[in-house]
SEFI-464164 format. One record per residue (C-alpha): x, z, y; residue in three letters. Coordinates in Angstrom, 1 decimal, padded with zeros to 4 digits, always signed. Example, Ala and Ser with C-alpha at 12.3 -4.5 7.8 and 13.67 -1.06 7.14 Angstrom:
BEGIN
+012.3  +007.8  -004.5  ALA
+013.7  +007.1  -001.1  SER
//
This chain:
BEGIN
+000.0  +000.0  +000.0  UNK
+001.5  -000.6  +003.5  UNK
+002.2  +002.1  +005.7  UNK
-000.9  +003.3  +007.7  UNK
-000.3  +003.5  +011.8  UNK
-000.7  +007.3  +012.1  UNK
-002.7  +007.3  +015.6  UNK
-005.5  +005.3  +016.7  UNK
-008.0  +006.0  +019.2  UNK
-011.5  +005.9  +018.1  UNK
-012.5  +002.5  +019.2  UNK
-009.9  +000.8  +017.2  UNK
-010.4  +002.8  +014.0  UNK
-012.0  +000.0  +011.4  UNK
-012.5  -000.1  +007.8  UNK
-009.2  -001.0  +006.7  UNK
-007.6  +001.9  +008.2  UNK
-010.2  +003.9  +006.9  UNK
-010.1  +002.6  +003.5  UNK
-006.2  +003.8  +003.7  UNK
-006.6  +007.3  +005.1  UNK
-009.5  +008.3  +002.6  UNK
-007.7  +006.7  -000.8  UNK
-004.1  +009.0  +001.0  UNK
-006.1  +012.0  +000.9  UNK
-007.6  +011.5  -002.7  UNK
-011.1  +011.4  -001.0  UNK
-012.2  +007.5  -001.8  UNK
-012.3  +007.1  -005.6  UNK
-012.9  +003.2  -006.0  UNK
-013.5  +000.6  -003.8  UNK
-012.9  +000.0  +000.2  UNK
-014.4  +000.9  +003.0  UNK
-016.7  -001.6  +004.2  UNK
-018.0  -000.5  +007.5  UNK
-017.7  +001.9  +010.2  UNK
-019.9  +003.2  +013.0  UNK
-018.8  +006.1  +015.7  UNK
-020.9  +008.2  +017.9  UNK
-019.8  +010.9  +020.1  UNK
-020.3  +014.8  +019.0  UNK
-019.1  +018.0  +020.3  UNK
-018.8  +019.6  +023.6  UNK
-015.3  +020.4  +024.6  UNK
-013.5  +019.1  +027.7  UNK
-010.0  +018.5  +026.3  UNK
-010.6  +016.4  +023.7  UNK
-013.0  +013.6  +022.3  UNK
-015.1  +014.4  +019.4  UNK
-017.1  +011.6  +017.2  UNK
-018.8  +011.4  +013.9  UNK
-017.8  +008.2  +011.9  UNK
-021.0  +007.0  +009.6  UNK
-018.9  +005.0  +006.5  UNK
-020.5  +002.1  +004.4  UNK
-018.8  +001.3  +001.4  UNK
-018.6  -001.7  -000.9  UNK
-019.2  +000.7  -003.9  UNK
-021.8  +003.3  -002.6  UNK
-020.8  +006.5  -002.8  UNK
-017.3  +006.0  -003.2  UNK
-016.4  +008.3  -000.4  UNK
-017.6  +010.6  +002.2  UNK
-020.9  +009.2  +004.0  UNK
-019.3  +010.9  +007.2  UNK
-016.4  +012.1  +008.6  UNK
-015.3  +013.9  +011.9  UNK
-012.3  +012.8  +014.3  UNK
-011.1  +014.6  +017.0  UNK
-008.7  +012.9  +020.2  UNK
-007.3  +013.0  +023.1  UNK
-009.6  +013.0  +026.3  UNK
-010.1  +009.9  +028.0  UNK
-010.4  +011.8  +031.3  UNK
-006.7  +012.0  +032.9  UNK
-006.9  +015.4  +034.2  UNK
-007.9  +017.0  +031.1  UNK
-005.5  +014.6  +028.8  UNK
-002.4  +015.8  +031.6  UNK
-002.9  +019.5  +030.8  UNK
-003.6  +019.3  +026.6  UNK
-000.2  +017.5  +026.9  UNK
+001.4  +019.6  +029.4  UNK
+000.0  +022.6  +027.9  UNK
+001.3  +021.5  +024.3  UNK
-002.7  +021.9  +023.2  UNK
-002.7  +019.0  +021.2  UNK
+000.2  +019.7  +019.7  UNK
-000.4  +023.0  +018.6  UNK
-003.5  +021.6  +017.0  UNK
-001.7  +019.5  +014.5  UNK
+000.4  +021.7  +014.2  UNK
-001.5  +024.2  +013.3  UNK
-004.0  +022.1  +010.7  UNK
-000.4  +020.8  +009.1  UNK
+001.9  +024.2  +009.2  UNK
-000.2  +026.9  +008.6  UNK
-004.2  +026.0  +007.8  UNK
-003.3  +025.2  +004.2  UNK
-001.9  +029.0  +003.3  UNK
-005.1  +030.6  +005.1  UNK
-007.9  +032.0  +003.4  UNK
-009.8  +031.6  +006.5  UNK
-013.1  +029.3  +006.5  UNK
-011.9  +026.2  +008.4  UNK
-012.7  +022.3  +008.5  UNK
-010.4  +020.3  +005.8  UNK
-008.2  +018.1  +007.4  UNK
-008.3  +014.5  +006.5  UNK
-005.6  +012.8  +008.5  UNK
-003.6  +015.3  +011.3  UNK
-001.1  +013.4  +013.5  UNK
+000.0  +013.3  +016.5  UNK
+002.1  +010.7  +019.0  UNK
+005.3  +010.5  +020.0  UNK
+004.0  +011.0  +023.5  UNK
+003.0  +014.3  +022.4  UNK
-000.6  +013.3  +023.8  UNK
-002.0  +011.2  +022.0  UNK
-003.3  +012.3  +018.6  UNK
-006.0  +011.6  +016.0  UNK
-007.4  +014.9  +013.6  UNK
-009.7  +013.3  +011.1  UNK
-011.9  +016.4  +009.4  UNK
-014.4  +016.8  +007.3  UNK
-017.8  +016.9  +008.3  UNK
-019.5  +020.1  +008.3  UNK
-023.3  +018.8  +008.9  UNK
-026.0  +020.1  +008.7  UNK
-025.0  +023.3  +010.6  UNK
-026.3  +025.4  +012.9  UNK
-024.4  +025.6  +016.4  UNK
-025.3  +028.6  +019.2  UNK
-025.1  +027.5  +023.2  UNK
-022.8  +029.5  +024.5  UNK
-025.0  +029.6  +027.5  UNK
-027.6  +031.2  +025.3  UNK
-025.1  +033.7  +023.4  UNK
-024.8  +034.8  +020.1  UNK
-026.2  +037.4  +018.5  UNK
-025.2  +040.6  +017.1  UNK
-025.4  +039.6  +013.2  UNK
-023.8  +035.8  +014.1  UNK
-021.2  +037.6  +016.0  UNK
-020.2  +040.0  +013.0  UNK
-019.3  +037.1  +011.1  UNK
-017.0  +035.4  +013.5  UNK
-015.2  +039.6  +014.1  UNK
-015.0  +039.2  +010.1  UNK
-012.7  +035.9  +010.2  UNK
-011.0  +036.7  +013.3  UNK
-009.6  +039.7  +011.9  UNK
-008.3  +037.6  +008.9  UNK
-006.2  +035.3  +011.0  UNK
-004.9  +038.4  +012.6  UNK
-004.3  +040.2  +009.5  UNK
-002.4  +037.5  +007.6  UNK
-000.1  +037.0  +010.5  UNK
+000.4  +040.8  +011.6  UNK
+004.1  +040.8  +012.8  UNK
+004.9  +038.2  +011.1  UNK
+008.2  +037.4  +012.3  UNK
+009.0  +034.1  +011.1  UNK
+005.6  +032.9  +012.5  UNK
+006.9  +034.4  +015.8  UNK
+010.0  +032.4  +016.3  UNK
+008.3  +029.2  +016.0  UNK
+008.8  +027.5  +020.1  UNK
+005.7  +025.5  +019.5  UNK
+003.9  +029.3  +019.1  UNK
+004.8  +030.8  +021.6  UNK
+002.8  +028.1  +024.3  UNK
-000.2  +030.2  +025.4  UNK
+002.0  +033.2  +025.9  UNK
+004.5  +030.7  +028.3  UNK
+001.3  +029.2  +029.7  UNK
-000.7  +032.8  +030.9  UNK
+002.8  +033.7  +032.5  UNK
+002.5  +030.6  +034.8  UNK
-001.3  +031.9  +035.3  UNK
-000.2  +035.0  +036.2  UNK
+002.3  +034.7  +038.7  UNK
+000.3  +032.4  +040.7  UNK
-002.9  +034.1  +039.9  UNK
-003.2  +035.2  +043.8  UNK
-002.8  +031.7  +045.1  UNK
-005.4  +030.1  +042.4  UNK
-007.9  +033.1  +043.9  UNK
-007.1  +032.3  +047.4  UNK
-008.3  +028.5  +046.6  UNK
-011.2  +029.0  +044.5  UNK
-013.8  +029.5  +046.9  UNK
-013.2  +026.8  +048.7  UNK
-013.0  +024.4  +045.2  UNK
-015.6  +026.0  +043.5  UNK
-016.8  +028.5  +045.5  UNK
-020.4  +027.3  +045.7  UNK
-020.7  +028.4  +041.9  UNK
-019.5  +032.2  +042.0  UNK
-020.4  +035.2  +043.8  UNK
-017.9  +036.9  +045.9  UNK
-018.6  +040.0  +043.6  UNK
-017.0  +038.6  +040.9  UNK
-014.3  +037.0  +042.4  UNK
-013.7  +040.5  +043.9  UNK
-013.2  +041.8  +040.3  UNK
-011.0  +039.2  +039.2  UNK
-009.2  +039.6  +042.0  UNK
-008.6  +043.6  +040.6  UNK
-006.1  +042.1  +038.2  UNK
-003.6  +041.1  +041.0  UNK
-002.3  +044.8  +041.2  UNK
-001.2  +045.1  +038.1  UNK
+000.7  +042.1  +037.3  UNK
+003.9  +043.4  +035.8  UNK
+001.9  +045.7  +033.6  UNK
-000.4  +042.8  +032.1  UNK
+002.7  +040.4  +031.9  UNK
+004.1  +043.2  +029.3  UNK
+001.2  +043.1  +027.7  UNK
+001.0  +039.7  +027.0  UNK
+004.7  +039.0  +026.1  UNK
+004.1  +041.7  +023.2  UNK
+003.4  +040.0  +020.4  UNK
+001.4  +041.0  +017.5  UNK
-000.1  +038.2  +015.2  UNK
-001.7  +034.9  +015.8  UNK
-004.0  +034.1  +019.1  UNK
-006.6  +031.2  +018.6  UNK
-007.0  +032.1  +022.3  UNK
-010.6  +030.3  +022.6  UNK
-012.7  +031.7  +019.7  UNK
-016.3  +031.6  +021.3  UNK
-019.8  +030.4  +020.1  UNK
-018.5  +026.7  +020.9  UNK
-015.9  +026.6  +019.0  UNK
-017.8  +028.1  +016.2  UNK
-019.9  +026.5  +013.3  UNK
-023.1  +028.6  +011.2  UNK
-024.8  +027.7  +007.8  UNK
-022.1  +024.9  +007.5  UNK
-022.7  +022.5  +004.6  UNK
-026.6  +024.0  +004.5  UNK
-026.0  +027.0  +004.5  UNK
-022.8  +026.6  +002.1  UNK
-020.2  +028.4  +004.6  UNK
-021.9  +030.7  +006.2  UNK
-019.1  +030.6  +009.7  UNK
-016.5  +027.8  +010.5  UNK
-014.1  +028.4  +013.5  UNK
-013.1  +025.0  +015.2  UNK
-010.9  +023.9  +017.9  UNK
-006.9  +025.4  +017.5  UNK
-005.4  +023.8  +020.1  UNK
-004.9  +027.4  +022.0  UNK
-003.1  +028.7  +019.0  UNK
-000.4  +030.8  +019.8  UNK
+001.2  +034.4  +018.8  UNK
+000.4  +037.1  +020.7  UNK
-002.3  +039.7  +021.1  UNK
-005.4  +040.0  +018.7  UNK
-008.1  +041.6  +020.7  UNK
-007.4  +039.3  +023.5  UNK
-009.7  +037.0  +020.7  UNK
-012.3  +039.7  +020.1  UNK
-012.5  +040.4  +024.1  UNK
-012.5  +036.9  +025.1  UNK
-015.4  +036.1  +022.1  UNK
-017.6  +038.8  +022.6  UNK
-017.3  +038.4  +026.4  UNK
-017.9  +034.7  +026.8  UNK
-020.9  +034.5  +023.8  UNK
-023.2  +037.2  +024.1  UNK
-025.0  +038.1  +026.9  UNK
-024.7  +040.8  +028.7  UNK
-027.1  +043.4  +028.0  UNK
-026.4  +042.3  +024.2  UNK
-023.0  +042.6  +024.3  UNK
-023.5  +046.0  +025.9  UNK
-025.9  +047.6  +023.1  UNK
-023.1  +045.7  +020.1  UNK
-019.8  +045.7  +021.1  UNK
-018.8  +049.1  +020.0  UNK
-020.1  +048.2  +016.7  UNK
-018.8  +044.3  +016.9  UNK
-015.2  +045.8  +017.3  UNK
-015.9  +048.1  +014.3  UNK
-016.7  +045.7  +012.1  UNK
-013.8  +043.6  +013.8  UNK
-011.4  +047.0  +012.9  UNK
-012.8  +047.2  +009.3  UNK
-012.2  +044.1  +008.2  UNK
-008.0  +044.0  +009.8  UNK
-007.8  +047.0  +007.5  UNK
-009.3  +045.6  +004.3  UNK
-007.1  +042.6  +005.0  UNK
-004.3  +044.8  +004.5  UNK
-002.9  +046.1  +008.1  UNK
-001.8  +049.3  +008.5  UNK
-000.6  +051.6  +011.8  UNK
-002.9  +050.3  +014.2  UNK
-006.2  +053.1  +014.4  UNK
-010.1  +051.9  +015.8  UNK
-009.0  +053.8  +018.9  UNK
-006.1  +051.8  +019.9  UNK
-008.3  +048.5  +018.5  UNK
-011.0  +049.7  +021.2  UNK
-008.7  +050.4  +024.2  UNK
-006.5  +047.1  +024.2  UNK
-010.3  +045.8  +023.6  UNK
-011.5  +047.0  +027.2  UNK
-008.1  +046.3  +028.1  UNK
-007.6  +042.1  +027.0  UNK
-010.8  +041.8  +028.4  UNK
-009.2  +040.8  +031.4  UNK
-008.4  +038.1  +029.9  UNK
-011.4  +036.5  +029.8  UNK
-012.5  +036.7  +033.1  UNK
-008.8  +035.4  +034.0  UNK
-009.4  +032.3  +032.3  UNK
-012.4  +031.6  +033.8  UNK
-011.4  +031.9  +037.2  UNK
-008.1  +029.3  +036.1  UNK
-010.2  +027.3  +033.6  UNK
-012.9  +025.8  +035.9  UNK
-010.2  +024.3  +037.9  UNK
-007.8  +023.1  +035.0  UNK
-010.1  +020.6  +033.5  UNK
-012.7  +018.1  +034.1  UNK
-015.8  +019.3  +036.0  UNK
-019.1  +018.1  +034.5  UNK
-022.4  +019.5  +034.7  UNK
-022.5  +021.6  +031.9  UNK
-019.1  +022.5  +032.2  UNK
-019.7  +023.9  +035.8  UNK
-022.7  +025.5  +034.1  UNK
-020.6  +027.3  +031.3  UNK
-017.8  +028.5  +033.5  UNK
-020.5  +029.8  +035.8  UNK
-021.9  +032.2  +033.0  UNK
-018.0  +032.8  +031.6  UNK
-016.9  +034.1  +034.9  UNK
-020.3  +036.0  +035.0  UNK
-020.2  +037.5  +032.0  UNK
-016.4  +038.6  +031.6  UNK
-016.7  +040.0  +035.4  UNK
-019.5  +042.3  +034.0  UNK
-017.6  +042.8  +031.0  UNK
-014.6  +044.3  +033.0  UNK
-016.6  +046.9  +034.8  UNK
-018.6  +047.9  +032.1  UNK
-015.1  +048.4  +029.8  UNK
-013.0  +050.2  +033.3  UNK
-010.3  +047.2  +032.2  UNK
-007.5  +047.6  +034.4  UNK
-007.3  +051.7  +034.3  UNK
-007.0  +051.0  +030.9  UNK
-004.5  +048.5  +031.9  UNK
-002.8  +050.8  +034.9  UNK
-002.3  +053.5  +031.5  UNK
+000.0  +051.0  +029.9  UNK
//
């Protein structure tokens, strides 16, 4: 068989280069693939998402439909996943370290990525029928227990794991939220007049609480712990995969780094619940989130010291709001979900007393 070009954007993906990626991956069992039709899926705003419908000259040879993920077409949001080294880390991740994890995640097809380091093609599996939660309606309690449950099993099986720490690739987000950080005054001084028209001053006022304490939070994000998907939230996040097969499916690694694991269980429970839900559940959400790093086998690290670098990372959140909504394209619903982030994390940081948690450390 000739060699198969590794990326293609999803226009110029045909039958023939289908035919060879399935029958590489041991998924097409006779036959070729004789048509192929593409329609956009998914929500995110770094990359593209579409489902691919296949035909085949034997039916039933292969998958009726598979999932590819790209590069954005919109330049501002294609600059930062490759300045970022999001899209790298992506196929990095399904390549390096998916295949050891016990976690539930999508089966890569075809992972690779350009020697641009920006262009890139992740050809999955395709989950359907599933449910999805709008992150603008939130999550609740019970869905939310079962994304704490496989969020503390990528933590667990990377607790100090020191190999995993010296990879250069790894340590991106940690590099990136320095940047953030030091010019975290300067992005607050400009956001009202770029998006000022979307968030109250009241919240901007609480993000802006953060600004004192910038030595103390830059130690707490260079002190590494375990793996960081750094965006684990109800849109990144499949239910009932399969029917009902898998019951949760976390998506989208581009974020992955090493670093701290409640910034994942702040930033989710922050972001995907609303408020007054995530005020009667968190206690019990970080719990459950505790329980389940233990069983997995880590040691040392007690539910109070879980539940204070809980209220603590969630500063976080509200810190990637403020620096998301101006880091990417700007649509309507994206204005519409950084609206409710900023929102929801600003409440979250009252409610938790964050940064005297954070002015402790």
């Amino acid at each position: 068989m000739t060699t198969i070009e590794s990326v293609l954007g999803p226009a110029t993906i045909d039958s023939a280069w289908m035919t060879q990626v399935l029958t590489q991956a041991d998924l097409l069992r006779c036959g070729e693939v004789a048509a192929v039709h593409r329609e956009a899926c998914g929500t995110g705003q770094l990359g593209d998402s579409y489902r691919f419908t296949l035909e085949y000259d034997v039916p039933g040879a292969g998958p009726a439909t598979v999932v590819g993920k790209f590069a954005s077409e919109d330049p501002a949001s294609r600059e930062f996943g490759r300045r970022s080294g999001y899209y790298r880390s992506e196929i990095n991740f399904y390549n390096e370290i998916a295949p050891g994890s016990s976690m539930s995640l999508p089966h890569p097809i075809h992972a690779r990525l350009a020697e641009n380091e920006t262009d890139f093609i992740l050809l999955m599996e395709d989950l359907s029928p599933a449910r999805t939660v709008d992150q603008l309606v939130g999550c609740t309690a019970d869905d939310m227990a079962l994304v704490m449950e496989q969020t503390a099993i990528l933590h667990a099986e990377s607790w100090h794991d020191a190999e995993l720490a010296r990879r250069p690739w790894l340590g991106g987000p940690v590099a990136i939220f320095n940047e953030v950080t030091d010019a975290y005054a300067d992005v607050l001084r400009g956001f009202p007049e770029l998006c000022g028209d979307l968030v109250p001053e009241a919240d901007l006022a609480e993000a802006a609480g953060l600004i004192p304490h910038t030595a103390a939070w830059k130690r707490v994000l260079n002190d590494p712990q375990c793996l960081w998907h750094s965006d684990i939230r109800a849109d990144n996040v499949l239910f009932d995969a399969r029917g009902g097969e898998r019951p949760v499916v976390l998506l989208d690694w581009q974020g992955l780094g090493f670093g701290r694991g409640t910034i994942d269980v702040a930033l989710c429970l922050g972001t995907s619940m609303a408020v007054e839900e995530r005020r009667r559940h968190e206690r019990d959400l970080v719990g459950v989130y505790h329980r389940a790093l233990c069983a997995h086998g880590v040691t040392g690290y007690d539910a109070r010291t879980a539940w204070d670098d809980y209220r603590m990372h969630a500063a976080h959140g509200l810190q990637v709001g403020v620096f998301g909504l101006g880091a990417v394209k700007r649509t309507p619903r994206g204005d519409q979900m950084w609206k409710n982030w900023i929102e929801r994390t600003a409440a979250q940081v009252r409610d938790l007393d964050s940064y005297r948690v954070l002015a402790d450390r």
